[in-house]
C-alpha positions in Angstrom: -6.1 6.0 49.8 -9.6 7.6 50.3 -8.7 10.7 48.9 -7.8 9.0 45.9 -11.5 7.2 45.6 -13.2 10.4 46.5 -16.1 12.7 45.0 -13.5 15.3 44.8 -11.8 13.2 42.3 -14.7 12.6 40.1 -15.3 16.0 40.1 -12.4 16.5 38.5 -13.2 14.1 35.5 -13.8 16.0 32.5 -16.8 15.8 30.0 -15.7 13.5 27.8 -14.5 11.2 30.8 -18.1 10.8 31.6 -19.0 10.1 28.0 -16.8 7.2 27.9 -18.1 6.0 30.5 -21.9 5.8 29.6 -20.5 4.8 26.1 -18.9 1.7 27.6 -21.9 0.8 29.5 -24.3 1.0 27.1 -22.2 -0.7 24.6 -21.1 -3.4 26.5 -24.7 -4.0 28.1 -25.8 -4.7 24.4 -23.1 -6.2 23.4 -23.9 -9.0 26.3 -26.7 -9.5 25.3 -25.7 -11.8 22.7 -22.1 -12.1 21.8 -21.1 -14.7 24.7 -24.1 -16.7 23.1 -22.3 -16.8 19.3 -21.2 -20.5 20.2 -24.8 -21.4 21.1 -26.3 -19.7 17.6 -23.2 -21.5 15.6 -23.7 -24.9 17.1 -27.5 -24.5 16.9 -28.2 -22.5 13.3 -25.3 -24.5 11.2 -24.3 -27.8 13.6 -20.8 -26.8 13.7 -18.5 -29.3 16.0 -17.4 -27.6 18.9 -13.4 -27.6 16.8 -15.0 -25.8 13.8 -16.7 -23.1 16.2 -13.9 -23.0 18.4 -11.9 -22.0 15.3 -14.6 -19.6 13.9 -13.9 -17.7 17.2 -10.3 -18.2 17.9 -9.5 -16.9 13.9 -11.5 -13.4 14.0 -10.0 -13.1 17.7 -6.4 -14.1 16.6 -6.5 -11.1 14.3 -7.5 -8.6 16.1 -4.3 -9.0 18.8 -2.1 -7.9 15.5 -4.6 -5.4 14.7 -4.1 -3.4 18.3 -0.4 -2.9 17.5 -1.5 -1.4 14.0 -4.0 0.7 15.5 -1.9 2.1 18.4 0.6 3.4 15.4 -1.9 4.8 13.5 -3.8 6.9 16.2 -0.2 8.8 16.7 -0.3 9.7 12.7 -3.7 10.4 11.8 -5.3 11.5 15.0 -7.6 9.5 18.0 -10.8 11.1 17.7 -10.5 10.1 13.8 -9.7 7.1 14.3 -12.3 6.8 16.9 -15.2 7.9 14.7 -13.5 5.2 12.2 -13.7 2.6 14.5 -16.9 3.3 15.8 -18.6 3.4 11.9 -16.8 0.0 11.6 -18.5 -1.3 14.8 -21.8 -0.2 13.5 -21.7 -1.3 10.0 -20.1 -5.1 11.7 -23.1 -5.5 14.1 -25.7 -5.0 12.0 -24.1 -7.4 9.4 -24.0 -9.8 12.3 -27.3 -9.4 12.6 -27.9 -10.8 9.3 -25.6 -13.3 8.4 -27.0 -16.4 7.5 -23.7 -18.1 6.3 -20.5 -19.5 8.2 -18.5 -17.8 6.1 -20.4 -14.5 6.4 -20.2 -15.1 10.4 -16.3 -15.5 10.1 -15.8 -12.2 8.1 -18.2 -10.1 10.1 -16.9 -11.5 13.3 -13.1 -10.5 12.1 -14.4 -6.8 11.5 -16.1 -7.0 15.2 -13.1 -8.4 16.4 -10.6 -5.7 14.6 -13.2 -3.2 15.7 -12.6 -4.3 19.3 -9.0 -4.5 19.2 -8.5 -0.7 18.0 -11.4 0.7 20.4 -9.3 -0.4 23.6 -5.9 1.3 23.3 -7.7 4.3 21.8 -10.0 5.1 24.7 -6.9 4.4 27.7 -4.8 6.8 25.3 -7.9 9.6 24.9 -8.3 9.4 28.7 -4.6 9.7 29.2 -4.8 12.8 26.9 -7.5 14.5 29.1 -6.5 14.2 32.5 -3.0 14.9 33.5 -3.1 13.9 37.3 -1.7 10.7 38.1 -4.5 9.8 40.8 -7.0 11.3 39.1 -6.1 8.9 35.7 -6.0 5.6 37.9 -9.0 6.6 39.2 -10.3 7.0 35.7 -9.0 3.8 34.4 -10.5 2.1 37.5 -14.0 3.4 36.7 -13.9 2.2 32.7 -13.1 -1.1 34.4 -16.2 -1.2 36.6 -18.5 0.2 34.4 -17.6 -2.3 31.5 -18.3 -4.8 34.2 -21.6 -3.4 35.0 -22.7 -3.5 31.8 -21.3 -7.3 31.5 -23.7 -7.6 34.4 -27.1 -5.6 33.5 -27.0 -6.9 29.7 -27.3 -10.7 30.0 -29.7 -10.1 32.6 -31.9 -7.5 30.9 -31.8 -9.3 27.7 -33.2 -12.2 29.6 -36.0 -10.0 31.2 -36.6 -8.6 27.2 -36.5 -12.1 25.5 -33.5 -10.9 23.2 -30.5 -12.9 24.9 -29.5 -15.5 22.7 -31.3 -13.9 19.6 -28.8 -13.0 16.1 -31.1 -9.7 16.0 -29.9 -8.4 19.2 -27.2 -7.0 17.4 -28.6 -4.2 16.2 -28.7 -3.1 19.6 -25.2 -3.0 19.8 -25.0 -1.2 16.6 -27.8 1.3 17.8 -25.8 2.1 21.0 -22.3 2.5 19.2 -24.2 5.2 17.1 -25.5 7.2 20.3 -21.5 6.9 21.5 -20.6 8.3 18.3 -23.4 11.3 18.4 -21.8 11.7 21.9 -18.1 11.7 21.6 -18.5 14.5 18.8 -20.1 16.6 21.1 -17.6 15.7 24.3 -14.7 15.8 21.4 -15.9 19.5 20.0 -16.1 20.8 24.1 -13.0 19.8 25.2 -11.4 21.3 21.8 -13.2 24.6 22.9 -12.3 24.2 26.0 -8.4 24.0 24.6 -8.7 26.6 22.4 -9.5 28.8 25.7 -6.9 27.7 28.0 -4.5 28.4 25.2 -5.8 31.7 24.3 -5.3 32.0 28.3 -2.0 30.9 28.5 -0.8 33.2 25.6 -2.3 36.2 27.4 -0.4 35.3 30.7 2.5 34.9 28.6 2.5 38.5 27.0 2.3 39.8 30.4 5.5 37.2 31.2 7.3 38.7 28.2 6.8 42.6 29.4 7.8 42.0 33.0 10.7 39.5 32.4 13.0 38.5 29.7 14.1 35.8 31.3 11.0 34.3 31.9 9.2 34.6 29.0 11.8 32.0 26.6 10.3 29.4 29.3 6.6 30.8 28.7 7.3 30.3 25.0 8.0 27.1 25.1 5.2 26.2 27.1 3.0 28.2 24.7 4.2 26.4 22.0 3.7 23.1 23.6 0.0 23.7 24.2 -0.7 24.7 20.6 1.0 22.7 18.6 -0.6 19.3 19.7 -3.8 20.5 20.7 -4.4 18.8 24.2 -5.2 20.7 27.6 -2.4 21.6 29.2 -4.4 22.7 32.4 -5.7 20.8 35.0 -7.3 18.2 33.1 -5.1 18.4 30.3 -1.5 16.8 29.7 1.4 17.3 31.8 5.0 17.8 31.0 5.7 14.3 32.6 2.9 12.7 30.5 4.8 14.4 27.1 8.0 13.4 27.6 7.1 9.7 28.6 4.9 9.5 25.4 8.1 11.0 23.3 10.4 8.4 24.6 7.6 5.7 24.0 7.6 6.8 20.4 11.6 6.4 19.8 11.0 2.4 21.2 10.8 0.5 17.6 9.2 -2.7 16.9 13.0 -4.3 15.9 13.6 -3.0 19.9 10.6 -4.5 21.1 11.8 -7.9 19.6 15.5 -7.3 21.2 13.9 -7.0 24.5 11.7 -10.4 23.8 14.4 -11.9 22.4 16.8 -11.0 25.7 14.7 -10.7 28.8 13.5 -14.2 29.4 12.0 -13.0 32.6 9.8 -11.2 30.4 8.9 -14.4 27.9 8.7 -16.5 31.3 6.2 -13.8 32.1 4.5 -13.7 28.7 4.0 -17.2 28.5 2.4 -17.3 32.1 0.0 -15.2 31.0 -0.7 -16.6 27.9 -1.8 -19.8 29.8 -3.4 -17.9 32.4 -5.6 -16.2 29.5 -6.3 -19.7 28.3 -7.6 -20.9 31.1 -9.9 -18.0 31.7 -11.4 -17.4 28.1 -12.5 -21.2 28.8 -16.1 -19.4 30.3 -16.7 -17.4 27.4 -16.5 -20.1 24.9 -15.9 -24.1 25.4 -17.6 -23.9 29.0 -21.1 -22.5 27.3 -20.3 -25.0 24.5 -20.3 -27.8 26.5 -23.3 -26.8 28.3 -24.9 -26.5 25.6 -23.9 -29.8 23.9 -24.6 -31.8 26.8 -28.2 -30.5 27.0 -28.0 -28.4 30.2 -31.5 -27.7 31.5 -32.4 -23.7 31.6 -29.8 -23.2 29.2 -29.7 -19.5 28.3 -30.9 -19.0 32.2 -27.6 -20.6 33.0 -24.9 -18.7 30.6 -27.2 -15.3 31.6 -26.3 -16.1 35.4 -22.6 -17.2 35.3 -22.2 -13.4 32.9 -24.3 -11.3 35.6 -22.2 -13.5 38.4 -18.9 -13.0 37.0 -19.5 -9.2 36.8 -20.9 -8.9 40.2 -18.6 -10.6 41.6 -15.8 -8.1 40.5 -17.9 -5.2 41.1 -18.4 -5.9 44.6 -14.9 -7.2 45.5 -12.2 -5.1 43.1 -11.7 -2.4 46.0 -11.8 -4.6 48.9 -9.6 -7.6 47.9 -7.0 -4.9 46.5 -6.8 -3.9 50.0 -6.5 -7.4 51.7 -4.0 -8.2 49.1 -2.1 -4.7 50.0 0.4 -6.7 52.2 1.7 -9.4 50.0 4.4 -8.8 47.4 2.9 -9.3 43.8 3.6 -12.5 43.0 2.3 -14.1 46.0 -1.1 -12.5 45.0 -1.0 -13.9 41.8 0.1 -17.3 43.5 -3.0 -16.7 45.9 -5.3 -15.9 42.7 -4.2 -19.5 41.0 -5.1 -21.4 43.6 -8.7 -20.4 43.2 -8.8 -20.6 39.8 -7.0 -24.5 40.0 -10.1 -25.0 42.4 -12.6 -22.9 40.6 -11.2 -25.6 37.1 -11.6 -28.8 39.7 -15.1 -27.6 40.8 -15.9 -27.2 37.3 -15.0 -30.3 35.9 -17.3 -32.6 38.8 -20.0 -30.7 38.8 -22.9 -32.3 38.0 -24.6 -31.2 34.9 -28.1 -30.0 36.3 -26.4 -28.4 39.7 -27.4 -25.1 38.4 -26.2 -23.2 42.0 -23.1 -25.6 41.6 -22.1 -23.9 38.3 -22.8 -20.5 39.5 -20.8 -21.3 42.5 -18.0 -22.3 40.6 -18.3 -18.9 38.7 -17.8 -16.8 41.5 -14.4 -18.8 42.7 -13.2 -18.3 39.5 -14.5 -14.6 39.7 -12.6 -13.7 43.1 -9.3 -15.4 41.3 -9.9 -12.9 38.1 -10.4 -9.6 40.5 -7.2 -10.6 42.2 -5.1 -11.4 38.6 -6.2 -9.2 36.3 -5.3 -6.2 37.8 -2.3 -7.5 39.6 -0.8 -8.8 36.1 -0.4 -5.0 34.8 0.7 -3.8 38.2 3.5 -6.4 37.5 4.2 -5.4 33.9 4.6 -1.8 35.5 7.1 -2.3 38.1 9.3 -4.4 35.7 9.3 -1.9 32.7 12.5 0.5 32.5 11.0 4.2 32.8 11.9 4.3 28.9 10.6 1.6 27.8 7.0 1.2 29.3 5.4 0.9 26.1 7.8 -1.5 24.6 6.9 -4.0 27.8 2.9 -2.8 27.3 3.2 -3.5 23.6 5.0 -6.9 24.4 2.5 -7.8 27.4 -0.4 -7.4 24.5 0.4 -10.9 23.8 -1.5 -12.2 26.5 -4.3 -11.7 24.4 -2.8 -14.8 22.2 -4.3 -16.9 25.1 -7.8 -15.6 24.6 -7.9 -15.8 20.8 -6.8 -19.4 20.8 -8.9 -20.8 23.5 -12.0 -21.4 21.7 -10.1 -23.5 19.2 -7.8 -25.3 22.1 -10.7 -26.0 23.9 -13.2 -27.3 21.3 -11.0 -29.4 20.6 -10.3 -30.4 24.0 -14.3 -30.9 23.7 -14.6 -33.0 20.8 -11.8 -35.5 21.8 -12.4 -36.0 25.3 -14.9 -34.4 26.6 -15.6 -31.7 29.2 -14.1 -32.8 32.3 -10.9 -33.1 30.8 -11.3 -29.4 29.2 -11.2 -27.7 33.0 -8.6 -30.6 34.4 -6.9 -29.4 31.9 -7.3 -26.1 33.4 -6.4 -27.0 36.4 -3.3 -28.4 35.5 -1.9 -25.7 33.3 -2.9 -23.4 36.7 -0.1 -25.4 38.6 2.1 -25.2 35.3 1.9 -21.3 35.7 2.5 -21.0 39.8 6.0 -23.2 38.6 6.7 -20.1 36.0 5.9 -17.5 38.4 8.1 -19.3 41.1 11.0 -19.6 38.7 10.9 -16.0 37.6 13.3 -14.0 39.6 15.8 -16.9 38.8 15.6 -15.6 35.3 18.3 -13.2 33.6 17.7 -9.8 32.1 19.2 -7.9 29.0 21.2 -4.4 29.6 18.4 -1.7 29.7 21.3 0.8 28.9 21.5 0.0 24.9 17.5 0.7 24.6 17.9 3.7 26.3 15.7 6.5 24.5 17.8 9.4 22.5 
C-alpha cells in the first residue's frame, strides 16, 4: 500500500500527467468561484422561482449526460487531443458568454454549452491519462490525484474569490475562460512532448528490432508485431506508454454496441437495482449545489455568500483530508456495508439539515462535513462496485451504463425547487433523508437480484 502512494510513483508520471493536473486546478479554482452561485445570480438578477431555476439548471445538466456518450465515440474516430483542443475552445467561448448574458434564455443556452463542454472534458482526460501511463498502480495513483486536485481547487476558489471580492459576481467567468486558455497553451506543449517522445521510443524499438531480425528469425515476426503496434496508433508503448493488456481491453470495449449495452440494462436487474440506487443517491447529494443555496438564499440567511463560500471550501477539505484514511478504516468491510455505513451519515447529515436553525452558521457547516465524510466513503466505493461486477469484456458497457447516475444530478435542481416552492425546505432534506433509507432497502436487496448470461456478450 505505501509503495503504491509513494514519490517513486509520482516520479513516474509523465509531463502531460502533471499538466492535467495544474489544468484541473486552476480551472476548477475559477470555476468555483462562481458557478455554485448561478442559483443566487438567477433568483437575484431575473426573480426566477426556485422551480424555474431549478429547471434552468436541471435542462443544460440533463443534456450533457447524453452528450458524454457522444463524446466518448467521437474521441475513438477523430482523435483526443482534437477533441480536447475542441472542447477546451468551446469552454472558453461558453464562459465568457456567461459572463455576459443578461437574458434567461441567453443563461439557458450558454449554460447547455458549459454543461456539454463539461460532459466531454471528463471521459476525455481519464482516457488521455489511460493512454500515457500503462502501469496499473501507477494509473490509480493518477486518477486518485485528478480527484484531489479537483477538490483542492473546489476548496481554494470559493475561498479566494471571497478574499478577491469576485465570488458571487457574473464577471468571474472570464476567469474561468482565462484559465481554460492557459490549459490549452499547455496541453499543446505537453501533447507535442509526449508525441516526440513516441516518435523516439519507436525509432528505438525499430532499431532493437533490426538487430532481433539478424540474430533470430523466429523472434523477429513477434518484434514486428510489436513494431507495428507502436506505430500505428501513436501511443508510448514504454514505460509510460500503453500496455498490451490496456490494448486488448480497449479492443474488446469497442466491439460492446449500444443495442448490447441496452440487452445488459434490459437483463441484469442487479444492475438497474444498482442504477437506480445511484440515481437517488446522486439526488440527494446534488441537493448542496443547488436547492440547499437556494433556500438559503430565499430565506434571507445572514452572511450569505460567507455561508455557500464555507460549506464549498468545507466540503473539499473535508475529502482532502479524509480520502486516504477512511479508505483504509473501511479496508475490512465488504463493499456494500461501506456504502450502507456512508448512508447513514448522509440520512443524518439530511436530518441535521432540515432542523437547523437558519442563522446557526457553524450548524450548517457542521452539517456539511457529515455529509462530506458520507461522500469520501460513497463516491469512490460506488465505482469500486461497478468494477467488481463488470464481466472482463464488458467493463465499458457497465461504465457506459453506470453514466447514468449522472441523471440524478441533472434533475435535482428541478426535483428540488420544486420541493422548495411547494413545501418548503425542511421537507426538501426529509425528503433526503427518506430516499437515503429507500436506497440502503436497494442495496440490501441486491444480491437477491438475477443476472443475464455474460456468455452471449462475449467479445469476438
Amino acid at each position: 500500500m505505501h509503495s503504491d502512494v509513494s514519490w517513486q510513483r509520482f516520479k513516474q508520471f509523465p509531463r502531460l500527467m502533471w499538466i492535467f493536473l495544474f489544468g484541473s486546478f486552476i480551472t476548477r479554482g475559477s470555476y468555483y468561484m462562481v458557478w455554485p452561485f448561478l442559483a443566487v445570480i438567477l433568483y437575484e438578477k431575473f426573480a426566477l422561482s426556485a422551480t424555474e431555476v431549478g429547471m434552468v439548471l436541471s435542462s443544460a445538466a440533463i443534456i450533457s449526460v447524453f452528450t458524454s456518450f457522444v463524446g466518448s465515440s467521437l474521441s475513438d474516430r477523430i482523435g483526443r487531443h482534437k477533441l480536447m483542443y475542441l472542447t477546451g475552445i468551446l469552454y472558453i467561448i461558453s464562459f465568457s458568454l456567461l459572463a455576459e448574458a443578461n437574458s434567461v434564455e441567453g443563461y439557458v443556452i450558454v449554460m447547455t454549452l458549459c454543461s456539454m463542454a463539461t460532459s466531454l472534458w471528463r471521459p476525455l482526460t481519464s482516457a488521455a491519462i489511460g493512454d500515457i501511463i500503462a502501469d496499473p498502480k501507477t494509473r490509480e495513483l493518477a486518477m486518485q490525484s485528478l480527484y484531489f486536485i479537483v477538490n483542492v481547487g473546489c476548496a481554494v476558489g470559493p475561498m479566494l474569490g471571497v478574499w478577491l471580492g469576485l465570488t458571487g459576481k457574473q464577471s468571474s467567468f472570464y476567469l474561468t475562460a482565462v484559465a481554460f486558455a492557459v490549459l490549452l497553451a499547455l496541453l499543446y506543449w505537453g501533447f507535442n512532448h509526449q508525441t516526440r517522445q513516441d516518435v523516439a521510443l519507436a525509432a528505438g524499438a525499430s532499431s532493437n528490432d533490426n538487430l532481433s531480425d539478424a540474430t533470430s528469425g523466429t523472434e523477429s515476426d513477434g518484434a514486428s508485431d510489436g513494431e507495428n503496434d507502436m506505430t500505428s496508433d501513436g501511443v508510448n508503448r514504454g514505460e509510460n506508454g500503453l500496455s498490451s493488456d490496456v490494448e486488448v481491453s480497449m479492443k474488446k470495449a469497442a466491439v460492446v454496441s449500444r443495442k448490447q449495452i441496452v440487452a445488459i440494462l434490459l437483463q441484469d436487474k442487479l444492475l438497474q437495482c444498482l442504477i437506480f440506487a445511484n440515481i437517488l443517491c446522486m439526488f440527494i447529494y446534488a441537493q448542496m449545489d443547488s436547492s440547499l443555496i437556494q433556500y438559503l438564499t430565499r430565506a434571507g440567511a445572514p452572511d450569505l455568500l460567507t455561508l455557500i463560500s464555507g460549506m464549498i471550501f468545507t466540503n473539499a477539505m473535508v475529502i482532502i483530508s479524509t480520502q486516504f484514511l477512511l479508505l483504509k478504516l473501511m479496508a475490512r468491510f465488504p463493499l456494500v456495508k461501506r456504502i450502507q455505513i456512508g448512508l447513514l451519515l448522509l440520512i443524518c447529515s439530511q436530518i441535521w439539515l432540515a432542523f437547523n436553525p437558519l442563522d446557526l452558521f457553524w450548524g450548517w457547516i457542521g452539517a456539511i462535513v457529515v455529509m462530506s465524510i458520507a461522500e469520501t466513503i460513497l463516491f469512490p466505493t460506488m465505482n469500486v462496485h461497478i468494477d467488481r461486477l463488470a464481466p472482463d469484456h464488458l467493463r465499458g458497457a457497465y461504465f457506459g451504463a453506470a453514466s447514468f447516475y449522472d441523471l440524478g444530478f441533472a434533475l435535482a435542481p428541478l426535483g428540488g425547487g420544486i420541493i422548495l416552492d411547494h413545501f418548503g425546505g425542511q421537507w426538501l432534506f426529509l425528503t433526503g433523508a427518506v430516499l437515503s433509507v429507500l436506497v440502503i432497502y436497494l442495496y440490501s436487496i441486491l444480491d437477491r437480484l438475477p443476472r443475464p448470461d455474460f456468455a452471449m456478450f462475449k467479445a469476438d
